[in-house]
N, CA, C and O atoms as CSV, one atom per row, in Angstrom:
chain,resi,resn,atom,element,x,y,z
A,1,UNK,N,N,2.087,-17.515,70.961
A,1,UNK,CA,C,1.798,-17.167,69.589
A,1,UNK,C,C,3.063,-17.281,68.733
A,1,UNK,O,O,4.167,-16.903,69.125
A,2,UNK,N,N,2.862,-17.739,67.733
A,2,UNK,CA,C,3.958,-18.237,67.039
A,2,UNK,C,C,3.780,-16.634,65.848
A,2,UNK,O,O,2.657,-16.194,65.602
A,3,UNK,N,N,4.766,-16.125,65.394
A,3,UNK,CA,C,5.260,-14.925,64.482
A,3,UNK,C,C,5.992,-15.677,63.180
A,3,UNK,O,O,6.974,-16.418,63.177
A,4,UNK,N,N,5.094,-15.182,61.998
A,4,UNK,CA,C,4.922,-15.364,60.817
A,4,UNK,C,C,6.445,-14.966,59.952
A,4,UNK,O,O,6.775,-13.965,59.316
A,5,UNK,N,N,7.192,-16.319,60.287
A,5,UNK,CA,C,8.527,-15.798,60.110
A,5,UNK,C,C,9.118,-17.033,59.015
A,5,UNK,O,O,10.239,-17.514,58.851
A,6,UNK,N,N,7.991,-17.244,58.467
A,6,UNK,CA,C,8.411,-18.149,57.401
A,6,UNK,C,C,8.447,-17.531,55.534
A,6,UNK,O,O,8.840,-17.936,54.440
A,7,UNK,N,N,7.885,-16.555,56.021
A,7,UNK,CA,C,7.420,-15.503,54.391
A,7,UNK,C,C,9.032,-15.405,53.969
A,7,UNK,O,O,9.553,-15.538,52.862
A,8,UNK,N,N,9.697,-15.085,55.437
A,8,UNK,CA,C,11.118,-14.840,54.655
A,8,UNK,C,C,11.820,-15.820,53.845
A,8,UNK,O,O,12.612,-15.396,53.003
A,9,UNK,N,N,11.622,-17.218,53.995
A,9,UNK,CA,C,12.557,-18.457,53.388
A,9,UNK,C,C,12.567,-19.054,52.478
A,9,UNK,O,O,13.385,-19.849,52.016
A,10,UNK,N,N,10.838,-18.400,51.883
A,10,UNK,CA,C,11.360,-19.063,50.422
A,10,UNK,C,C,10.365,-18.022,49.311
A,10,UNK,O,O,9.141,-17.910,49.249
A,11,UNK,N,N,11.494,-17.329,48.478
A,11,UNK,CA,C,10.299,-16.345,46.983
A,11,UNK,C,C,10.281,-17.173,46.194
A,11,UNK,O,O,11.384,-17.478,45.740
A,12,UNK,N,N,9.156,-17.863,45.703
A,12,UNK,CA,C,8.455,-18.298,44.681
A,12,UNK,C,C,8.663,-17.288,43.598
A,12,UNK,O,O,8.671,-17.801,42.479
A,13,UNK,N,N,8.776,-16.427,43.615
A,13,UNK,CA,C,9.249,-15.444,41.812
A,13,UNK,C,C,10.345,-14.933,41.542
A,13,UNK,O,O,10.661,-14.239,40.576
A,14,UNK,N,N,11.223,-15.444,42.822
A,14,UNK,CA,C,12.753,-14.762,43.163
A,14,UNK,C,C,13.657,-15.796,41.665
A,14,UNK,O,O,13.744,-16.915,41.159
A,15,UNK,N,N,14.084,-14.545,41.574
A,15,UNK,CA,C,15.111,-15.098,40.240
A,15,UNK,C,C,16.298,-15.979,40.598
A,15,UNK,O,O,17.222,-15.651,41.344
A,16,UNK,N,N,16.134,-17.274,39.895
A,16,UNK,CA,C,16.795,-18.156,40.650
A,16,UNK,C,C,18.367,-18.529,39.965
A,16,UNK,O,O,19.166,-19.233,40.582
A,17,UNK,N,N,18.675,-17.934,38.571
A,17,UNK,CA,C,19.767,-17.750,38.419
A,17,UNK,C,C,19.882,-18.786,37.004
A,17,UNK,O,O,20.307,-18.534,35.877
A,18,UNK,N,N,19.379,-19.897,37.523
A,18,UNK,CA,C,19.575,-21.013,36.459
A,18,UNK,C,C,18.695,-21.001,35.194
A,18,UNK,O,O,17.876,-21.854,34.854
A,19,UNK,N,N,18.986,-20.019,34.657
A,19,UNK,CA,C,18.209,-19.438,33.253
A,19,UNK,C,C,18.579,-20.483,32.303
A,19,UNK,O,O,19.317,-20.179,31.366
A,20,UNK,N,N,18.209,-21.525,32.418
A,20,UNK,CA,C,18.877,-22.262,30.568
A,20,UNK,C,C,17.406,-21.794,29.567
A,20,UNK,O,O,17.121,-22.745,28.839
A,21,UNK,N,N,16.857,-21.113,29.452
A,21,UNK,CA,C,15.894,-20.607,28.859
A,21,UNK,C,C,16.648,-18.976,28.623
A,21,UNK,O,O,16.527,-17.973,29.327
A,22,UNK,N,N,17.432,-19.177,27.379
A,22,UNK,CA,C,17.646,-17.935,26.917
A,22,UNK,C,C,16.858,-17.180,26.191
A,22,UNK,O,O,16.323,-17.847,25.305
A,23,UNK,N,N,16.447,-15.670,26.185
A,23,UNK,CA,C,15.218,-15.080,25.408
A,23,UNK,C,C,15.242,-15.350,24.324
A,23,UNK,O,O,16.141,-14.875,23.630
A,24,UNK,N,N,14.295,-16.193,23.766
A,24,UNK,CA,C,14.082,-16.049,22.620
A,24,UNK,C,C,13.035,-15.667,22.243
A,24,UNK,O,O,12.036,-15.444,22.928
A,25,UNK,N,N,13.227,-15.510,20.614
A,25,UNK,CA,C,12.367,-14.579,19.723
A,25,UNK,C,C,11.342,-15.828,19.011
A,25,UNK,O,O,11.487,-16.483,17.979
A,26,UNK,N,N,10.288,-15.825,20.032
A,26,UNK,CA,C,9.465,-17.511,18.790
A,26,UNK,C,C,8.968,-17.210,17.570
A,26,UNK,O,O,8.571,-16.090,17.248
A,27,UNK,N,N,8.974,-18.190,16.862
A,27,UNK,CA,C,7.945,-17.733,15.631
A,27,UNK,C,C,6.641,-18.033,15.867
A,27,UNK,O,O,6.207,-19.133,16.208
A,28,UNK,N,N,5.830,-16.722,15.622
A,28,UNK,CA,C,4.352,-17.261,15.664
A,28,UNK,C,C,3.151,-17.865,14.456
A,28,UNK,O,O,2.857,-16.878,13.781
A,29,UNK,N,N,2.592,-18.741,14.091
A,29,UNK,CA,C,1.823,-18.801,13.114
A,29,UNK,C,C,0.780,-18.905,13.471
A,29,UNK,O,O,0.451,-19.759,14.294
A,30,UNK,N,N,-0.054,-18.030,12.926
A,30,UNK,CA,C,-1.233,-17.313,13.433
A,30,UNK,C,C,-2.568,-17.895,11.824
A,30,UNK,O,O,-2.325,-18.422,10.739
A,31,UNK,N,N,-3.276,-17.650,12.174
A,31,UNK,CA,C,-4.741,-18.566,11.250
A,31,UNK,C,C,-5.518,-16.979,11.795
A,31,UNK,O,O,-5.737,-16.739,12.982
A,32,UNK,N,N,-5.888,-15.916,10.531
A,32,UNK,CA,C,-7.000,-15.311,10.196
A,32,UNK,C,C,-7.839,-15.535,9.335
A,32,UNK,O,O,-7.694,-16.026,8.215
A,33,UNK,N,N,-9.211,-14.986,10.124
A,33,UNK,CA,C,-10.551,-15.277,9.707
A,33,UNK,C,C,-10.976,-14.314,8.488
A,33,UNK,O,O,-11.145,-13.165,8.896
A,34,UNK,N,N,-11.254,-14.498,6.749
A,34,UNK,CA,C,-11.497,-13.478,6.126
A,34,UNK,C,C,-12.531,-13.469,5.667
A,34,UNK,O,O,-13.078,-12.573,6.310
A,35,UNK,N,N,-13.471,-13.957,4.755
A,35,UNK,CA,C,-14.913,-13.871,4.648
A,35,UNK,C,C,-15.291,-15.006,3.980
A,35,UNK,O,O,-15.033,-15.421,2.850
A,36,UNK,N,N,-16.214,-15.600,5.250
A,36,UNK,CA,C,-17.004,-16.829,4.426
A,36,UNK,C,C,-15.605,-17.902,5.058
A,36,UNK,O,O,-14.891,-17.553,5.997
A,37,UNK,N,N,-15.459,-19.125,4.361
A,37,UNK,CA,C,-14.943,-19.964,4.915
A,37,UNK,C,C,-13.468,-19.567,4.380
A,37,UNK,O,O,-12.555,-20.392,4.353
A,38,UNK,N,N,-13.322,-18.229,3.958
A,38,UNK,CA,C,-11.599,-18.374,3.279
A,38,UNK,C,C,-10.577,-17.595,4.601
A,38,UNK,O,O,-11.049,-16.580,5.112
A,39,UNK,N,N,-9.424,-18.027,5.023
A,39,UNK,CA,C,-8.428,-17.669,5.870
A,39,UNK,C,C,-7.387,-17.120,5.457
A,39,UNK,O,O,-7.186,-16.690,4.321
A,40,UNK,N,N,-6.637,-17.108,6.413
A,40,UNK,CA,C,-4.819,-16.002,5.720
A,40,UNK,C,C,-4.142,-17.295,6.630
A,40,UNK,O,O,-4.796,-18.186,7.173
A,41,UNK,N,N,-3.069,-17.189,6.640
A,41,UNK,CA,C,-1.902,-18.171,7.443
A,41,UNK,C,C,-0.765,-16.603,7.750
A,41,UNK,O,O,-0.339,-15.814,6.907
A,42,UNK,N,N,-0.547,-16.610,9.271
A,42,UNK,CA,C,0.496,-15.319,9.165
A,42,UNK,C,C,1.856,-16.136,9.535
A,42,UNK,O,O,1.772,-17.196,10.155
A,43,UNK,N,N,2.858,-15.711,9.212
A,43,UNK,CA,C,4.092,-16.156,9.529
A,43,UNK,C,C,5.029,-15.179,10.430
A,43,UNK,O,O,5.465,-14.341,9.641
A,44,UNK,N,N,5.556,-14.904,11.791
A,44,UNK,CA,C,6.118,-13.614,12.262
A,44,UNK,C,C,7.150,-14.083,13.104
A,44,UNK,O,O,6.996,-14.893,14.018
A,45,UNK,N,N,8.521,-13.387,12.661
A,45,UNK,CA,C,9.242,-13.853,13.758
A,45,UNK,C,C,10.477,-14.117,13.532
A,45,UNK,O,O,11.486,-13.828,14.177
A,46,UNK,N,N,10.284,-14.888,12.233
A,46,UNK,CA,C,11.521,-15.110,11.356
A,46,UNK,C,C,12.841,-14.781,12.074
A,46,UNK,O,O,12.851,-13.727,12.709
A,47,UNK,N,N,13.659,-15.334,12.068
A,47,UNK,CA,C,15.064,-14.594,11.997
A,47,UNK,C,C,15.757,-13.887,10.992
A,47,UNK,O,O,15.870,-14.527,9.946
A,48,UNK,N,N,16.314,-12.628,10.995
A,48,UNK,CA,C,16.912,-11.956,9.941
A,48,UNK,C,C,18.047,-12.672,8.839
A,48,UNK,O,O,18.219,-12.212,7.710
A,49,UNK,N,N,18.515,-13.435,9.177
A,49,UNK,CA,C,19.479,-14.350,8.769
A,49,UNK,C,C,18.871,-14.337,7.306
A,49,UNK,O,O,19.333,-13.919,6.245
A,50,UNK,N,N,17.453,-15.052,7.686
A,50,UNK,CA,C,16.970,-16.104,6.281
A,50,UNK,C,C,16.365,-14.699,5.379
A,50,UNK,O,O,16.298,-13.561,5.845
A,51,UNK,N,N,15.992,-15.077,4.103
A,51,UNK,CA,C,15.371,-14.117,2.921
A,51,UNK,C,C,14.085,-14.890,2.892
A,51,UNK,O,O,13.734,-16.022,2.559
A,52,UNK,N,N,13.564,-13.876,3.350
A,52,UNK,CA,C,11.650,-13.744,3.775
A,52,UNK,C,C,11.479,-13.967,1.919
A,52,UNK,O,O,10.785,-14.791,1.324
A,53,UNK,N,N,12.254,-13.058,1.442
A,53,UNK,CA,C,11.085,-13.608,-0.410
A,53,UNK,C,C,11.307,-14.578,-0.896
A,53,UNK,O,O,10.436,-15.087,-1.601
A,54,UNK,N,N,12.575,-15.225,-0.712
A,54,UNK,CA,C,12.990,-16.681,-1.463
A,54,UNK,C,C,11.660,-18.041,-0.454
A,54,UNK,O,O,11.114,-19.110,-0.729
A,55,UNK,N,N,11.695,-17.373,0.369
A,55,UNK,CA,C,10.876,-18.110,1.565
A,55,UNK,C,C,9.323,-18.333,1.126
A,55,UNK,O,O,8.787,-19.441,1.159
A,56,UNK,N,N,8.831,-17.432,0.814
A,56,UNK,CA,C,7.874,-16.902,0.675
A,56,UNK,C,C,7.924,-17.890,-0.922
A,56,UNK,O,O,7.558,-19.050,-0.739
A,57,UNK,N,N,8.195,-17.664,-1.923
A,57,UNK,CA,C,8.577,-18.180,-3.174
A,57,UNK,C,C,8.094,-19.494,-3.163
A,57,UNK,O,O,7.068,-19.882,-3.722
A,58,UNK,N,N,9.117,-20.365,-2.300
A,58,UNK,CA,C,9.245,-21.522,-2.100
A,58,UNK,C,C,7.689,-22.026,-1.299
A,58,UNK,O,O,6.828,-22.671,-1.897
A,59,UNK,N,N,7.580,-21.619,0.015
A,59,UNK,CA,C,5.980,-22.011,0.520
A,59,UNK,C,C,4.671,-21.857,-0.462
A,59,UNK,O,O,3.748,-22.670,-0.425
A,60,UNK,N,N,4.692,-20.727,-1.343
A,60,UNK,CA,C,3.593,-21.063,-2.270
A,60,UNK,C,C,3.707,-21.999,-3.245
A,60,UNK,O,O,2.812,-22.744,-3.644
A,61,UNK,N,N,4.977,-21.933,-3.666
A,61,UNK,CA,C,4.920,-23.348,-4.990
A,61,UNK,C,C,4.981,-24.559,-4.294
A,61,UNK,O,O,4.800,-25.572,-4.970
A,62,UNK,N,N,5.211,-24.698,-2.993
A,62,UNK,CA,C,4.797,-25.834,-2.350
A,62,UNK,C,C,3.678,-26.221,-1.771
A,62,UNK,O,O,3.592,-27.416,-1.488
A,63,UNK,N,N,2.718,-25.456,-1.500
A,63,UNK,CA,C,1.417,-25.549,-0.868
A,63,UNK,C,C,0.703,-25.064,-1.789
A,63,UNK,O,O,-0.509,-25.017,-1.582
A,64,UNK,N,N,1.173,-24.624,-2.913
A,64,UNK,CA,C,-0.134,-23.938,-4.125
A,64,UNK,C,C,-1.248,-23.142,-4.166
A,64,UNK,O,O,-2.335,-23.203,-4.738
A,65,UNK,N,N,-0.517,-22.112,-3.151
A,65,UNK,CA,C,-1.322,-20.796,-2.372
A,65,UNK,C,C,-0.466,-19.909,-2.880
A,65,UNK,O,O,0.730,-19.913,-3.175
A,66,UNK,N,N,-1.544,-18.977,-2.923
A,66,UNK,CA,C,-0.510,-17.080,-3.095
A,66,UNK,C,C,-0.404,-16.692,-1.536
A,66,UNK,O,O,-1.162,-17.051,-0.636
A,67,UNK,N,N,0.670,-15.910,-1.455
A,67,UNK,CA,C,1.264,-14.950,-0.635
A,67,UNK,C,C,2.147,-14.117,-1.168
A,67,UNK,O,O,2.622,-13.981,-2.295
A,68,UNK,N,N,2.323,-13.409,0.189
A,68,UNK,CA,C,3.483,-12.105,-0.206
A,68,UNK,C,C,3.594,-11.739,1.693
A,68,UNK,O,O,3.033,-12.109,2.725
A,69,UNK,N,N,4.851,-10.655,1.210
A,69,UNK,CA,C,5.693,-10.251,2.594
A,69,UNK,C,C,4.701,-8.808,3.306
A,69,UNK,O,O,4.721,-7.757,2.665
A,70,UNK,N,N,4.290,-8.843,3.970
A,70,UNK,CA,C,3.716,-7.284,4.676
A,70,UNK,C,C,4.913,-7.193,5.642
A,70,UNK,O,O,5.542,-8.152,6.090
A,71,UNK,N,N,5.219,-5.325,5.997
A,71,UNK,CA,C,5.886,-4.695,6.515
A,71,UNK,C,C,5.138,-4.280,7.676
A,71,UNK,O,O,4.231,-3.452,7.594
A,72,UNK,N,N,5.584,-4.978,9.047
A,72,UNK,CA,C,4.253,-4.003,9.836
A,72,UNK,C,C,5.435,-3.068,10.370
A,72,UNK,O,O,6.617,-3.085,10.026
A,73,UNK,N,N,4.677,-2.094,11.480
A,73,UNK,CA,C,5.787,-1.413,12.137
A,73,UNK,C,C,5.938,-1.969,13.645
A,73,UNK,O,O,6.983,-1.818,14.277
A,74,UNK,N,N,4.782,-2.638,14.176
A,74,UNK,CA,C,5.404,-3.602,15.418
A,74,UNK,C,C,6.320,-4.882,15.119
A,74,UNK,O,O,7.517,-5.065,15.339
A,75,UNK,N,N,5.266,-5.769,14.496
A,75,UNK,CA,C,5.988,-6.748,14.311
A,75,UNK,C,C,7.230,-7.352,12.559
A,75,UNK,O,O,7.828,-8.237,11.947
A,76,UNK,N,N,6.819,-5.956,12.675
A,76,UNK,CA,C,8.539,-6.410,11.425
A,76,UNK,C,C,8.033,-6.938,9.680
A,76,UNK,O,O,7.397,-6.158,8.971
A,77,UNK,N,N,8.247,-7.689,9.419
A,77,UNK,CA,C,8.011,-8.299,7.853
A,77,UNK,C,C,7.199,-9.913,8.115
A,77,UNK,O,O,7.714,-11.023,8.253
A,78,UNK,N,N,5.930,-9.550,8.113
A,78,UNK,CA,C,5.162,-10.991,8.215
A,78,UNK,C,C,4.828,-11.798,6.801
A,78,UNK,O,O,4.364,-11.087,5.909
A,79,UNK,N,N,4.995,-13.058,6.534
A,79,UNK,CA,C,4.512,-13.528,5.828
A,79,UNK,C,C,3.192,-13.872,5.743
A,79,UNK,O,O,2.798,-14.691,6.572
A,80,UNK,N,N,2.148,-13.302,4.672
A,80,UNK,CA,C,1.004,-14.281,4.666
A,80,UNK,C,C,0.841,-14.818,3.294
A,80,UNK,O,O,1.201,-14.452,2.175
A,81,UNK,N,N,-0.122,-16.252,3.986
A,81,UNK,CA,C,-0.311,-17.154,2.912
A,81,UNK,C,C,-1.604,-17.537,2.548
A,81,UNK,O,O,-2.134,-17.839,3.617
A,82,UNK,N,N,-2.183,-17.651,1.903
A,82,UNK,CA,C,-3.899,-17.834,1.464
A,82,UNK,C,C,-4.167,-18.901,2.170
A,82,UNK,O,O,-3.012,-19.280,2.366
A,83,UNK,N,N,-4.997,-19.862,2.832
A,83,UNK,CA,C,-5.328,-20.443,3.273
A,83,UNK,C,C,-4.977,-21.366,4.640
A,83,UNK,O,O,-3.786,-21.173,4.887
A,84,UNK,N,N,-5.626,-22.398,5.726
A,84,UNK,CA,C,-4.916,-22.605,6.272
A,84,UNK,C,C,-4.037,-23.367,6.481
A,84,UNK,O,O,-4.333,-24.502,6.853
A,85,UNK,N,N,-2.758,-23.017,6.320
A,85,UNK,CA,C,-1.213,-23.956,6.191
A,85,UNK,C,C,-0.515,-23.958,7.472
A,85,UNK,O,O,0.695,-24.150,7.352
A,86,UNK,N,N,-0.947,-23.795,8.696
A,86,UNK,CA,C,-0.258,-23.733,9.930
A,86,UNK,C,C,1.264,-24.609,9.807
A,86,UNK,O,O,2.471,-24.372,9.764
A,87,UNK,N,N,-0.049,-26.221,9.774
A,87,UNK,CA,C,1.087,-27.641,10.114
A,87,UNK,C,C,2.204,-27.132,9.168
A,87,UNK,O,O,3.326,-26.658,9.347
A,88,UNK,N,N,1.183,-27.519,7.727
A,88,UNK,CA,C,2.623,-27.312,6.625
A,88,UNK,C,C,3.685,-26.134,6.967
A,88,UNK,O,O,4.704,-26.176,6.277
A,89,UNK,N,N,3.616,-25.196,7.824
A,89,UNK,CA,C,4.559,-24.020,7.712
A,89,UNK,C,C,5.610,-24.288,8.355
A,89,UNK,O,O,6.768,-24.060,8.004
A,90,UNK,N,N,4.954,-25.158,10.056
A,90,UNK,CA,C,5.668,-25.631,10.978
A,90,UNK,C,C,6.571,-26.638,10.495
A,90,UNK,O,O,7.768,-26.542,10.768
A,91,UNK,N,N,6.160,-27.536,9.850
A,91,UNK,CA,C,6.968,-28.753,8.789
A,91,UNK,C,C,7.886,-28.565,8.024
A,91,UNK,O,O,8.846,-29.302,7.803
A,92,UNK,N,N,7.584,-27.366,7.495
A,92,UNK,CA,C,8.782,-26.756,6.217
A,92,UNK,C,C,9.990,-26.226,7.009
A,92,UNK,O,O,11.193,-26.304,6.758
A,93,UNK,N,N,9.008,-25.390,8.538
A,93,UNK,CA,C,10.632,-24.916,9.011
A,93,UNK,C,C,11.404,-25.408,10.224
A,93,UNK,O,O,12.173,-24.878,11.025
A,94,UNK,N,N,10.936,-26.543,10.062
A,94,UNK,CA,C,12.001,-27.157,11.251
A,94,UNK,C,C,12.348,-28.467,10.633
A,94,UNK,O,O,12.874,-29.280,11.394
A,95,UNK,N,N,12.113,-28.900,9.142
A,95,UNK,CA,C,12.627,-29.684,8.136
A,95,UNK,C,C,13.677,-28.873,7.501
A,95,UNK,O,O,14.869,-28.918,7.804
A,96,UNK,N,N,13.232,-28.249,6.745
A,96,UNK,CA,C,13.815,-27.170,5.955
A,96,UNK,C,C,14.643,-26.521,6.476
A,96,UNK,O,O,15.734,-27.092,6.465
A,97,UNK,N,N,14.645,-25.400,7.026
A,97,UNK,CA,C,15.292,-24.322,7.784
A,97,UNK,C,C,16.210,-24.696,9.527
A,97,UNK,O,O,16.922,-23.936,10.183
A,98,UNK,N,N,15.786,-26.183,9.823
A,98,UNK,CA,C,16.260,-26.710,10.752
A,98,UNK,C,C,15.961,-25.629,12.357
A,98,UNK,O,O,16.573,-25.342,13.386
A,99,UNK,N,N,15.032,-25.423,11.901
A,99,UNK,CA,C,14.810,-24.526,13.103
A,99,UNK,C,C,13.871,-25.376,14.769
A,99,UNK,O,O,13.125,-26.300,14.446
A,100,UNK,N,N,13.910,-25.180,15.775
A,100,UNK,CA,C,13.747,-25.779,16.665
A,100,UNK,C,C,12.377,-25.557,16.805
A,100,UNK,O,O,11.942,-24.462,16.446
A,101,UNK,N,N,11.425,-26.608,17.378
A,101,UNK,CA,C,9.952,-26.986,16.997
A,101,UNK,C,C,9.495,-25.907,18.022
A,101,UNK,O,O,8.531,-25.153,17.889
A,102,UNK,N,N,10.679,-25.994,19.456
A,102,UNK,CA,C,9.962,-25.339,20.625
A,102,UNK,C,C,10.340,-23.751,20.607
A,102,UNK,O,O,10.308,-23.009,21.588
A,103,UNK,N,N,10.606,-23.491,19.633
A,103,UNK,CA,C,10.726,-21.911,19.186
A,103,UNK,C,C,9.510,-21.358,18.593
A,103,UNK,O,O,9.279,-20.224,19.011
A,104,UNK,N,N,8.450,-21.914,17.540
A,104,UNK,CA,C,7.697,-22.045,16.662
A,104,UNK,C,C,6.164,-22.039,17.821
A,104,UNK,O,O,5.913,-23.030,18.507
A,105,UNK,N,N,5.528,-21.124,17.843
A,105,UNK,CA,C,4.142,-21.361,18.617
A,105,UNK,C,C,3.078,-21.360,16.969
A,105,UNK,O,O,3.379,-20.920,15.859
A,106,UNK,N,N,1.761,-22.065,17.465
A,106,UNK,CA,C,0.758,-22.233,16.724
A,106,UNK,C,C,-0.497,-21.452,17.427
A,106,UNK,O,O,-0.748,-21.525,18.630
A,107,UNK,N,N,-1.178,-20.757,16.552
A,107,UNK,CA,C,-2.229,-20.195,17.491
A,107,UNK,C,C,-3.556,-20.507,16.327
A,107,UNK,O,O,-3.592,-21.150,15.278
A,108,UNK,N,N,-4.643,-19.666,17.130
A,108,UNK,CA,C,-5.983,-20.143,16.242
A,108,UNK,C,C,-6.792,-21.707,16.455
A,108,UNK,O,O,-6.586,-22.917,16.539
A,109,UNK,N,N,-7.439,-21.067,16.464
A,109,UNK,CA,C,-8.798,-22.247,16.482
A,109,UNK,C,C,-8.750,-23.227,17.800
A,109,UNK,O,O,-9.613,-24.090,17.959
C-alpha cells in the first residue's frame, strides 16, 4: 500500500511570494435601474488625489447629463450620472485622467 504522501508537495493557495499584483483600490462603474427605461451611472473608487466636483462638472457638460457627488459611509464619495454612460466614463478616465484600464471594473447588464 502506497501512503498518501504527496498532499505535502505542493499548496495550490500557499502564498507564493511573487505578488506583482499590488492591492489595489479599482474603480467601479456600476449601471442602476430607476423607473421605466431611465438609469443612474455610479462612479466609486476614485482616488483622493483628483477633485470629485471639477470631475463631476466636466462629465456632465460632456455627456449632457446631470449629476452630483453622494457621500456614502461605506463606500466614500460616489459619483452619479443620469443615464447610461459606463463606456463614456471608462474613456474619459483612462484618456483624461490617465488612469489604468485594468484598475477600472464595469458592472451591469
Amino acid at each position: 500500500m502506497s501512503s498518501i504522501e504527496n498532499l505535502k508537495s505542493f499548496d495550490p493557495f500557499a502564498d507564493t511570494g511573487d505578488d506583482d499584483t499590488q492591492p489595489t483600490n479599482y474603480i467601479h462603474i456600476r449601471i442602476q435601474q430607476r423607473n421605466g427605461r431611465k438609469t443612474l451611472t455610479t462612479v466609486q473608487g476614485l482616488p483622493d488625489e483628483y477633485d470629485l466636483k471639477k470631475i463631476t462638472k466636466v462629465l456632465k457638460k460632456d455627456f449632457a447629463c446631470n449629476g452630483n457627488i453622494v457621500k456614502d459611509e461605506e463606500l466614500g464619495q460616489v459619483i452619479q450620472l443620469q443615464g447610461d454612460q459606463r463606456l463614456k466614463v471608462m474613456e474619459f478616465l483612462t484618456s483624461q485622467l490617465a488612469l489604468q484600464k485594468k484598475n477600472i471594473k464595469i458592472h451591469g447588464f
